[in-house]
N, C-alpha and C positions, 0 to 999 in steps of 0.2 A: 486125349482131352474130351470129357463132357460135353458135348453140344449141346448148345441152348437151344430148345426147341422152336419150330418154325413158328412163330408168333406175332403177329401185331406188335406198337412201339408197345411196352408197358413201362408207367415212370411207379415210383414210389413214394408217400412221406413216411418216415419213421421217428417221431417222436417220443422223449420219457415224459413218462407222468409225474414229473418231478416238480411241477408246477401250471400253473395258468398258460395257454398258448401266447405269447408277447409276440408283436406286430413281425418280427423277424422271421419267424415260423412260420406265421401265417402265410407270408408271402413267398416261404420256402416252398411249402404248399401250392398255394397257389397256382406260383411257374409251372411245378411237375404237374400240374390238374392242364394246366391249358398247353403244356406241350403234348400230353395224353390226344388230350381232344382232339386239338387240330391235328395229332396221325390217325385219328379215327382208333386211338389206343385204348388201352386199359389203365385207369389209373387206382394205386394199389394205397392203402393203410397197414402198414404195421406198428404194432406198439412195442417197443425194445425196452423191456421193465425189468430187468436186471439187476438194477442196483436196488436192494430190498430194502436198505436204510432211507431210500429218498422216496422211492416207489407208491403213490399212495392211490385207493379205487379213488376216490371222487374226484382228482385231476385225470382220469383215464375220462371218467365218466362226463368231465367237462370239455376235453378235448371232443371228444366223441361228439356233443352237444354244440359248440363253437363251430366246428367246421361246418356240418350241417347247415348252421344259422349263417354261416359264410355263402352257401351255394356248394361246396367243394366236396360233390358227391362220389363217392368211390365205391369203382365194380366187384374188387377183392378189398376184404380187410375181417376183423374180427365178428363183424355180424352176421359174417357169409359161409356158405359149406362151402366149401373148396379141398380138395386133395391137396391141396398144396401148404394149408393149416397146418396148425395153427397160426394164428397171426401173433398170439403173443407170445415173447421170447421168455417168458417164466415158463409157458407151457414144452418149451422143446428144447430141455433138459437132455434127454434121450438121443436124439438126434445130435447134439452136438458132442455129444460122446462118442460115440462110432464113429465121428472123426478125428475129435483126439486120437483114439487109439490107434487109428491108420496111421497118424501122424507119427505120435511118437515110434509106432511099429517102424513104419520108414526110416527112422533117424533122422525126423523133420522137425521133433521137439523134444524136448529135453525140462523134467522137472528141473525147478528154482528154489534152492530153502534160503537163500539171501535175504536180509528181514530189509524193513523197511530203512532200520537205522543204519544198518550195513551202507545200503545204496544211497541212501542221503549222503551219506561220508564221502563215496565215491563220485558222485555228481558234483561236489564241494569243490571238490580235488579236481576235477576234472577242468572244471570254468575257472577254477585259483590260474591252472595250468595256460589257460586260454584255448584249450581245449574243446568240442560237442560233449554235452553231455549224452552217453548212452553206454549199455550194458558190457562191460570187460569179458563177459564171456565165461568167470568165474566157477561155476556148476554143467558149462556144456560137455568137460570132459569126466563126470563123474562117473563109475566102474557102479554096474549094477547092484555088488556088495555096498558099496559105501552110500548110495543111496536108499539101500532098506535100513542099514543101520541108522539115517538119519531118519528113517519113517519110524523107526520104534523107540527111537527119542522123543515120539510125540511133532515131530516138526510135521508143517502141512504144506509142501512146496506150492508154489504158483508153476505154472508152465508156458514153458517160452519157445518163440517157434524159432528154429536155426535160418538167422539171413545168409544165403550165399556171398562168400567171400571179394572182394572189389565187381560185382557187377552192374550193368546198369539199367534202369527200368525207365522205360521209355512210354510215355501214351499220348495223344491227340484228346486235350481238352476243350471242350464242347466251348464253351466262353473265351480259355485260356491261350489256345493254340496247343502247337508241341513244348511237352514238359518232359524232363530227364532229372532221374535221381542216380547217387552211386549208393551203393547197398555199406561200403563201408560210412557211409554219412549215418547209416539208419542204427544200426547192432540189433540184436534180440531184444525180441519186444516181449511181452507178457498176452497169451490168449487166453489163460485164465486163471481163474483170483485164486489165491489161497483158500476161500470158501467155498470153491466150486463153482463160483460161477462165470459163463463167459466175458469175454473181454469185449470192445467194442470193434475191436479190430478185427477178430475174427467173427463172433456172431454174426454180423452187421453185413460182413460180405458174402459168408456163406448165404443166408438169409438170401439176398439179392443173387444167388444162382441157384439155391433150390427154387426160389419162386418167378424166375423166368424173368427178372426186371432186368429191359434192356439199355434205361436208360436212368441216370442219376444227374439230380441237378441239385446242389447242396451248397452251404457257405462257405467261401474262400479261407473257412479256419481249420475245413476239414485236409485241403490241398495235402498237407503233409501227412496224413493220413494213408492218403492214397495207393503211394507206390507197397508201403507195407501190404494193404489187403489183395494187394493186385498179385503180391508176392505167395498171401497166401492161395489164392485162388487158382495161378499156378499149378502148386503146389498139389492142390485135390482136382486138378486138372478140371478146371470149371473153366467157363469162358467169364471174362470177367462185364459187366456193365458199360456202357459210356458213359465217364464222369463228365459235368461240368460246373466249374465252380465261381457261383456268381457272388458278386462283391457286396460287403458286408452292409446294414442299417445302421448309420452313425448318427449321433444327434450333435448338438449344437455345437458341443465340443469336439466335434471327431471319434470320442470315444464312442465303441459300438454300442449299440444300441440295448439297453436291456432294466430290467426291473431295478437292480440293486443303483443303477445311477438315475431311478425317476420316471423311466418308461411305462405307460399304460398296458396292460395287461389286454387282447380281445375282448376279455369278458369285461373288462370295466369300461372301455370304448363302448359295447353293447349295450350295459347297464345306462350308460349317458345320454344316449338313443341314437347313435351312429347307425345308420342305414349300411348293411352291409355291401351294397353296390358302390356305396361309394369307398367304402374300405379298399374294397375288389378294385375301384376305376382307380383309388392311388396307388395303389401298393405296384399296379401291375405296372406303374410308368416310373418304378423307382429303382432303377440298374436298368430299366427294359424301355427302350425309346417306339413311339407310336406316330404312325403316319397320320392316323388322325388324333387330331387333340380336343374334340369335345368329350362328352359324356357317352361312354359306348355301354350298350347292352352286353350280357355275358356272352350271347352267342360273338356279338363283333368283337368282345374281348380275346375270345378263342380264336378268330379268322385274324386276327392285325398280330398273334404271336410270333414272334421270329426269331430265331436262336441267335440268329447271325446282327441282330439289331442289341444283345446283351452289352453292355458295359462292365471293363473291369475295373473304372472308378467308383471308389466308396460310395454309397446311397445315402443321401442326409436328408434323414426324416425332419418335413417342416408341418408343422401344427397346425399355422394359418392353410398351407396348400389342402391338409386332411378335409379345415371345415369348406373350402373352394369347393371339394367333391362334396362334402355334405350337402352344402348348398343344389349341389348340380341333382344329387341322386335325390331332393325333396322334389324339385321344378319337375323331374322325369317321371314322380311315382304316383299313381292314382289317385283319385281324392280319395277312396274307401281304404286304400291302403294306410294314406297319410293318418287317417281318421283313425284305422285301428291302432298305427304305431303312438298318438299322442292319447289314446284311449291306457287307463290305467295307473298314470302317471301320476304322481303326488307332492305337485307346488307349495300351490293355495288351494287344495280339495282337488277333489275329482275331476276332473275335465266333463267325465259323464255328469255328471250332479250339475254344471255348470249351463250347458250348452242347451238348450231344450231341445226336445226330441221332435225331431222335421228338420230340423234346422244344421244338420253336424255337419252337411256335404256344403251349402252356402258358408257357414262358418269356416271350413277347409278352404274355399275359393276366395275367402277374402285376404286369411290371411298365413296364406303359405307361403306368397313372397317375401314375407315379414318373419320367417321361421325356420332356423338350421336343426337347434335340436325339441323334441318334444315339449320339452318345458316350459320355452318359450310360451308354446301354442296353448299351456294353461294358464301364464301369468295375462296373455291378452282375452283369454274365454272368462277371464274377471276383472279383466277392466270392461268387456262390451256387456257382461250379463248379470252384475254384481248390480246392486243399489246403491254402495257405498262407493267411494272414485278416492285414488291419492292422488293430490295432483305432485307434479316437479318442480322445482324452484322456478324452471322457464319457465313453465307452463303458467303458473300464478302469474308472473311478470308479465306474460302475455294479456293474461285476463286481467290485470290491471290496466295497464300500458290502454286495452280496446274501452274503458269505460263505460260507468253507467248508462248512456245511452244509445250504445252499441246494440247489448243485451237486455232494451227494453225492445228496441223494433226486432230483434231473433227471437224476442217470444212471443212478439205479436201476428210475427208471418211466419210460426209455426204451423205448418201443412195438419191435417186430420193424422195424415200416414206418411210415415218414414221411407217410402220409396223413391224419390228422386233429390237427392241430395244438391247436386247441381243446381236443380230450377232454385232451390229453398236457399242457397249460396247466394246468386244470383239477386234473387228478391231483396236480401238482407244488406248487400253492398249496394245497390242501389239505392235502398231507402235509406242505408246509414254514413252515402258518398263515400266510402271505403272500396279498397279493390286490392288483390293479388294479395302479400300475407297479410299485409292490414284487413282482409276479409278471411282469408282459410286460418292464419295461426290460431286465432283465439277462440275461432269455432271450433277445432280441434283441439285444441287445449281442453275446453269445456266439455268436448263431448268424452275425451278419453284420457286426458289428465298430462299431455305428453304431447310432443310439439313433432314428434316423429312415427311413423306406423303403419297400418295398412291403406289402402286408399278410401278415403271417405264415404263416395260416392257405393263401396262394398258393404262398409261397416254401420252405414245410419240404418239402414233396416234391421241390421243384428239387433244396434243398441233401441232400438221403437222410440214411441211419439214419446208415452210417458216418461223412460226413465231420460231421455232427450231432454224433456221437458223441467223434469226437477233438476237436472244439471246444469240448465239454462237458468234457473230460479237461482240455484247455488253461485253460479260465474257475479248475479247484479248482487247479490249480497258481497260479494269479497268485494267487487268493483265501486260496490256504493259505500262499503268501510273506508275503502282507499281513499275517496273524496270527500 
């Protein structure tokens, strides 16, 4: 047998470009990035692009792109030289030929001209029966003559590896514990396509023993998967990986988690302005239990990882928990950061166009507690910097409710400057014997249209004397219609 060379852990993710990275992956990822880490490993990218009908460059190039903006930086993958390249399995075509032909030279596999509709019949037949469905073995005894004779009929066999007869394959799952398959449960599988190209059973494992990955952490749909490739690796006398197979992302239904039932794609989480720490602080606490439960940086993300803390109950992705960490990874991130993340964004205009320049780091500090996603932080940078105010249906009721001689004495002991909110509160309920919301509601109402928001005492210098002032002017005109 091949030995795998003396090496540090290395994990893998291997993703198709067959679409946008969905939250599942990510976190497939993820795990293998911080198991990497905390062995002081390697953690590897490969792209298995195979299937040429689905395969497309700009989901490579978005994948590529996504992780990155995830954190989930990798030592080997397709940007890097390595002897161990390619990293993408279009490119190593070659390579898995040389082992085909070992194979079949051994009498390890066996061409397939069985067409598609053949085996649907027998699969049919098989489950009518009560039966597994799997492959009857039909073409394993074909005589060299009768297989060129079906090659020069034009037929294009698939190739199938021969299972050993009742055995049983046995391995030590990372998550799962001891698992045991019998080989007659499996039958001949297919390692590659009638077009040439490889299968996932075979590529996928080879792959993971030409490139020295010691360790596999993948979705409990792969489980059955497993003993097959183990079977093939055997077989080319590789050492096979440690699997472990973590339990699946389900949504509200149970049903796993993925696009075609309404799941968020990475990139449109990103687009929404999901902070990627906080993606990272959920994902990493869903099948994977944490001793600590606040908001952990990447490096504590990687030191609290523990294999032995996995779960193999279902993971139920909740939407309220995503924005928890949203919220967590705004309070955690810089004001320049938070600045450039709502910088860009397109509400009610620009944020830049909005915000006056001096001002974008106290605008940050006022109201980040008041902001999960960027948005937000443009629809408030025009309510404090705008001339024009909507107000809310409370809001009006407030300002009526306080009356015209409310906001006659608020404009009369309007300060020069909008710097102390407090003292100017203060003044105002005293001269108008008003106190507690009968004082703050309808000065906020007035000053920002909404009876909910950042803290005052932040936001009155944002909005200044003047436009303060004709807000105040605006509140006795609705209040003196009302009377």
């Amino acid at each position: 047998m091949h030995a795998m060379l003396d090496k540090p852990v290395k994990t893998r993710f291997a993703p198709s470009p067959t679409g946008y990275l969905h939250l599942g992956n990510a976190r497939t990822a993820l795990f293998n990035a911080l198991l990497a880490q905390k062995q002081g490993g390697i953690f590897m990218l490969r792209i298995e692009d195979t299937d040429r009908s689905r395969s497309r460059a700009e989901y490579q190039f978005a994948l590529l792109e996504d992780l990155r903006w995830l954190g989930l930086a990798w030592q080997e993958g397709p940007d890097s030289d390595s002897p161990q390249g390619p990293y993408l399995q279009s490119q190593r075509g070659d390579i898995y030929e040389r082992y085909y032909h070992g194979l079949v030279e051994g009498g390890l596999a066996y061409p397939c001209f069985c067409s598609e509709q053949e085996l649907k019949q027998i699969r049919k037949a098989q489950l009518a029966a009560g039966r597994p469905p799997r492959y009857p073995g039909i073409c394993a005894q074909l005589s060299a003559g009768e297989i060129q004779r079906k090659r020069d009929q034009g037929l294009k066999p698939t190739l199938r590896f021969r299972v050993p007869e009742d055995e049983l394959v046995e391995f030590e799952d990372l998550v799962r514990g001891p698992q045991r398959h019998r080989t007659s449960d499996i039958g001949d599988f297919v390692i590659r396509r009638s077009d040439g190209t490889p299968a996932f059973f075979f590529c996928n494992a080879l792959d993971d023993a030409l490139m020295n990955v010691t360790h596999v952490l993948r979705g409990e749909d792969h489980l059955a998967n497993t003993p097959r490739q183990l079977l093939v690796l055997r077989a080319l006398e590789y050492k096979a990986p440690a699997y472990g197979h973590i339990a699946l992302l389900v949504g509200d239904n149970g049903a796993p988690l993925s696009k075609r039932r309404g799941a968020k794609s990475l990139r449109e989480l990103r687009e929404e302005g999901y902070l990627p720490q906080a993606i990272n602080n959920y994902l990493a606490r869903l099948g994977h239990v944490y001793e600590q439960t606040e908001f952990l940086s990447p490096e504590a993300l990687v030191q609290g990882f523990d294999l032995s803390r996995m779960s193999r109950a279902p993971a139920r992705f909740d939407v309220a928990q995503l924005r928890y960490w949203q919220k967590e990874a705004v309070t955690h991130a810089s004001d320049e950061a938070l600045w450039d993340w709502m910088a860009g964004r397109h509400v009610e205009g620009r944020i830049e166009d909005l915000v006056p320049n001096g001002s974008q780091i106290d605008f940050v500090r006022a109201v980040r507690d008041n902001t999960e996603l960027p948005g937000e932080g443009c629809v408030l940078a025009g309510i404090l910097f705008r001339d024009s105010i909507d107000y809310s249906s409370e809001a009006l009721e407030s300002i009526r409710l306080a009356g015209r001689d409310f906001f006659q004495v608020a404009l009369a002991l309007l300060p020069p400057t909008a710097s102390d909110f407090k003292t100017y509160a203060q003044a105002v309920g005293k001269a108008a014997a008003v106190g507690g919301k009968s004082l703050f509601m309808p000065l906020r109402a007035t000053l920002t249209g909404d009876l909910h928001g950042p803290e005052m005492a932040r936001i009155f210098p944002l909005i200044g004397i003047e436009r303060a002032r004709a807000r105040l002017q605006m509140a006795l005109k609705i209040a003196s219609d009302q009377s």
